[in-house]
N, C-alpha and C positions, 0 to 999 in steps of 0.2 A: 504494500500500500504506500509505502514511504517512497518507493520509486516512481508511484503513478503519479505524484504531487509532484515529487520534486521536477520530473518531466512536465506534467501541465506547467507549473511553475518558470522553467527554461523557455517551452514555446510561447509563453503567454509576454515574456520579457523582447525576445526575438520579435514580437510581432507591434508590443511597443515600443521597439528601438528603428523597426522600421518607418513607423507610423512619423516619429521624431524627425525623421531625417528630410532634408528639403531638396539633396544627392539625387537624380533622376531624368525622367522625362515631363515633359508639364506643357501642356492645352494652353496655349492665352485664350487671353478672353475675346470671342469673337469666334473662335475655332480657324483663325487666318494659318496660324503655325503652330509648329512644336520647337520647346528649346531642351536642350536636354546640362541639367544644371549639374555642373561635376567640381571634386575637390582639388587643388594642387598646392600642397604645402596647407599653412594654414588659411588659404582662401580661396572664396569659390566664383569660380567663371559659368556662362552659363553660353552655348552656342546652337544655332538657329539649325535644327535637325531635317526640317521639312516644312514646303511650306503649299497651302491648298492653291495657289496659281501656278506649283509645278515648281521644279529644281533651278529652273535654266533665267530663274527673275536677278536680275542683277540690284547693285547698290547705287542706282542712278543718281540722291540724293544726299549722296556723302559730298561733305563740303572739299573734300581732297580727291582733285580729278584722277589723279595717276589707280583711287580705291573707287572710282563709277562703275568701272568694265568687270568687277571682280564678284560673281557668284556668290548670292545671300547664304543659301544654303553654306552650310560651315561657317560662318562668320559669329565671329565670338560679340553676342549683345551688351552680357555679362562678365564685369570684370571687377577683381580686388574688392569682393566682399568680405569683411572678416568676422565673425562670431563678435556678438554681446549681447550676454544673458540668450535672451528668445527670440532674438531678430541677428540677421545677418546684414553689417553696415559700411557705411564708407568707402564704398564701393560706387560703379559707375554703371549706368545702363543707355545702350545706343539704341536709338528710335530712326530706323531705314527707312519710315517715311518719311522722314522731313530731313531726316541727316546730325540731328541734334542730338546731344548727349547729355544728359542729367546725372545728377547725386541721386545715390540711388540706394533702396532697402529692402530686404524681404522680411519673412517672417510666416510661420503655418500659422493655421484659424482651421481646426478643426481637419477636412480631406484637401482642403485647398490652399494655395499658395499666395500668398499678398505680396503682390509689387509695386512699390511707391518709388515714382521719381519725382526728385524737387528740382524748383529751379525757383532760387532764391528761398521765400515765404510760401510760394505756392508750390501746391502738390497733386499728382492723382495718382491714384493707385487703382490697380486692373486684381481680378482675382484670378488667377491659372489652373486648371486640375490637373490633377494627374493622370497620367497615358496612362 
């Protein structure tokens, strides 16, 4: 009996360490793309996996001509997030439609993913699922 607990006990930890983690793939909001949010070092990047107009959409709106010709898919949105407390911070996130880049934050709520970018005082944040 002691080993069926301590077993429930292990998978039930497993499935709240997953639940925890923000490491993945993630829906924006809109269902446009997927980004799939990965760790390196102590911080997390997040890169444009697929997007529903098809692979072959480029970065026309990047303010840097030489990065217009250069293929969304794989292009890193998220970058230099680092842990504090419950949200992941100080970090940066790129908006390919307009070409702009913001301060940027995440944070879980529950099965979903919150991403806020500021610029300056103002903020919006999108909620993401998970693939």
């Amino acid at each position: 009996m002691k080993k069926v607990i301590f077993s429930f006990f292990l998978a039930m930890m497993s499935v709240a360490g997953y639940a925890q983690s923000v490491v993945g793939k993630w829906v924006t909001e809109g269902g446009e793309s997927q980004v799939e949010i990965y760790q390196e070092g102590n911080k997390l990047n997040g890169k444009i996996v697929w997007l529903k107009k098809g692979d072959g959409q480029l970065d026309t709106h990047n303010p840097d001509k030489k990065l217009q010709s250069r293929k969304l898919v794989g292009t890193n949105i998220l970058t230099g997030l680092t842990k504090n407390e419950d949200k992941w911070e100080g970090g940066k996130i790129y908006n390919p439609k307009n070409g702009k880049t913001y301060k940027c934050s995440i944070w879980l709520e529950g099965n979903t993913l919150k991403v806020r970018g500021y610029l300056a005082m103002f903020y919006e944040t999108q909620t993401w699922t998970r693939k």
